[in-house]
C-alpha positions as CSV (number, residue, x, y, z in Angstrom):
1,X,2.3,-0.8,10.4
2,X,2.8,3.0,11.2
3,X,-0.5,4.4,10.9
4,X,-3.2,5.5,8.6
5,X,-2.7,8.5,6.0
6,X,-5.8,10.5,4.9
7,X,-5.0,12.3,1.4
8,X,-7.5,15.1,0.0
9,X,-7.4,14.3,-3.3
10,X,-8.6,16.5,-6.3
11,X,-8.4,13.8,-8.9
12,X,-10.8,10.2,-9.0
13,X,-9.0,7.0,-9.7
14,X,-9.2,4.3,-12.4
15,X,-9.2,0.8,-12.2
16,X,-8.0,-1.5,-14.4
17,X,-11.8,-3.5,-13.9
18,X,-13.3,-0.4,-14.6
19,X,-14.6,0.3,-18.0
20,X,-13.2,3.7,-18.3
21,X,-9.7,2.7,-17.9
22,X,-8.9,2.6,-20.9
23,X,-10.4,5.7,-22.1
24,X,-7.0,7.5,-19.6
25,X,-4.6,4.9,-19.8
26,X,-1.3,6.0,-21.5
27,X,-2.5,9.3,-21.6
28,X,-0.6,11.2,-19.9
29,X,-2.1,11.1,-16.5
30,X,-0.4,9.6,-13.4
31,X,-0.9,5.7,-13.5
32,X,1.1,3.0,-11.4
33,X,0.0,-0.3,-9.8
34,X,-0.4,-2.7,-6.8
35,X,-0.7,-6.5,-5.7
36,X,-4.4,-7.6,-5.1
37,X,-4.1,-10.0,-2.0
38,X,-7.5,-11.0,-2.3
39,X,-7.7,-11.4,-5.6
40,X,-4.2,-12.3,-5.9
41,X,-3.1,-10.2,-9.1
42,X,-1.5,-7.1,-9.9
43,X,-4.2,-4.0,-10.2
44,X,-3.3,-1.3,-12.8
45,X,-5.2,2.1,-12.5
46,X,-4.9,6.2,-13.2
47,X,-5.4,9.1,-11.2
48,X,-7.7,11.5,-13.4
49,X,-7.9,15.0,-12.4
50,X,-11.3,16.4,-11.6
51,X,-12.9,19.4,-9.2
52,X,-13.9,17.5,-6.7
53,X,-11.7,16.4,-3.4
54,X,-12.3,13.2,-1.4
55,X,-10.7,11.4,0.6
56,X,-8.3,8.4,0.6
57,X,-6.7,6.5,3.0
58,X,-3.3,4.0,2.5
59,X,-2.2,1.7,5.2
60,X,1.9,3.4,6.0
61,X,4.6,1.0,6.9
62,X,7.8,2.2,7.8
63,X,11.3,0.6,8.8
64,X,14.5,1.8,9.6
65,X,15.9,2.5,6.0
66,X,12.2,3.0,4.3
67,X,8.6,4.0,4.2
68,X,5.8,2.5,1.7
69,X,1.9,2.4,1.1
70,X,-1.0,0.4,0.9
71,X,-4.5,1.7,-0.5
72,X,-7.1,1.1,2.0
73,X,-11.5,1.8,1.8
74,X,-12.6,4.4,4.2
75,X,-14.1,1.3,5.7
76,X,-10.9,-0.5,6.3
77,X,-9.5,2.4,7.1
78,X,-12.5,2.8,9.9
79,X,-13.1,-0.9,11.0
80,X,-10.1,-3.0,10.4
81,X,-7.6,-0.3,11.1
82,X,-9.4,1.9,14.1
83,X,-6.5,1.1,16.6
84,X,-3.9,3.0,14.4
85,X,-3.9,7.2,14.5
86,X,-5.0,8.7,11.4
87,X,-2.3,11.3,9.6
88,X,-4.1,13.9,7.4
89,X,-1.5,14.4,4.7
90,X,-1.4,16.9,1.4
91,X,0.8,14.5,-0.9
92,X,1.9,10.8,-0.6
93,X,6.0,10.5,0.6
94,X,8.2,7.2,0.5
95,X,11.5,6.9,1.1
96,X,13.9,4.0,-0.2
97,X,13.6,1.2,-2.6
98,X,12.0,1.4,-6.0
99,X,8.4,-0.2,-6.0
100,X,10.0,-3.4,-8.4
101,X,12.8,-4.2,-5.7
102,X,10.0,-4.3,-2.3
103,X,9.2,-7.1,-1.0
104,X,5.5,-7.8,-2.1
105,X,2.2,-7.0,0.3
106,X,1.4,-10.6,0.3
107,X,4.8,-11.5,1.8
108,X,5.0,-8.6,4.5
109,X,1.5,-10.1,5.0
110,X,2.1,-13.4,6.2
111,X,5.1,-12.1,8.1
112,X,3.3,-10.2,10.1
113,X,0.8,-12.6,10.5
114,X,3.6,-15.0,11.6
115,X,4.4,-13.0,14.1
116,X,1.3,-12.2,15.8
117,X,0.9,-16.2,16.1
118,X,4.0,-16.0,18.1
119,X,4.8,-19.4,16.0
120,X,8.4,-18.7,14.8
121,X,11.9,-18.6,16.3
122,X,13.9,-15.3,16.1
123,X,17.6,-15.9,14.9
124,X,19.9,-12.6,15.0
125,X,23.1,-13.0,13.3
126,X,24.7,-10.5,11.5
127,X,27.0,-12.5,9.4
128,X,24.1,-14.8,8.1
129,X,21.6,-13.9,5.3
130,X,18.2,-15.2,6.3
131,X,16.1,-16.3,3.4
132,X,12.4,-16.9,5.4
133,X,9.7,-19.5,4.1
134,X,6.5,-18.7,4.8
């Protein structure tokens, strides 16, 4: 984890839960997706242009070779992210892999949470792929 981006946004997102969403979907507006850890399931929405601006926050990874999001509540943002500077940004930028060939949230998840429990051994070799199971 990099930080915390802060977006002004002039457009309210959909969710797939949401009753509305299918009143925009396929419609020409922006849509995409992401995986629900918590729920465990992939969450469909679109971004619907409006007059209003608020506020949204993603969670900003970043290694070497590529940059990627995470959606985040201004809470989580606040309370379970406080540590990490927040970046006000005008537009969302990645850089690297398509979305279909990242490795999933729930995966960088437990890695990191493998990490912090300091309960793994570190192997560098650059002639050997790694495959990890978590």
């Amino acid at each position: 984890m990099h930080c915390v981006e802060q977006e002004k946004t002039s457009y309210r997102r959909i969710y797939d839960y949401e009753d509305e969403y299918y009143k925009y979907h396929n419609k020409g507006y922006y849509e995409n997706s992401y995986w629900d850890e918590d729920e465990y399931e992939e969450v469909h929405f679109v971004d619907v242009p409006e007059n209003t601006t608020e506020n949204q926050y993603f969670l900003f990874y970043e290694t070497a070779n590529y940059s990627f999001h995470i959606p985040l509540t201004e809470e989580q943002a606040k309370k379970e992210y406080s540590s990490l500077s927040v970046i006000k940004i005008d537009e969302l930028e990645t850089s690297g892999k398509d979305i279909t060939e990242l490795a999933s949230t729930q995966f960088c998840k437990k890695l990191i949470d493998l990490v912090k429990s300091n309960d793994f051994i570190y192997v560098k070799d650059n002639n050997i792929n790694l495959k990890i199971t978590i």
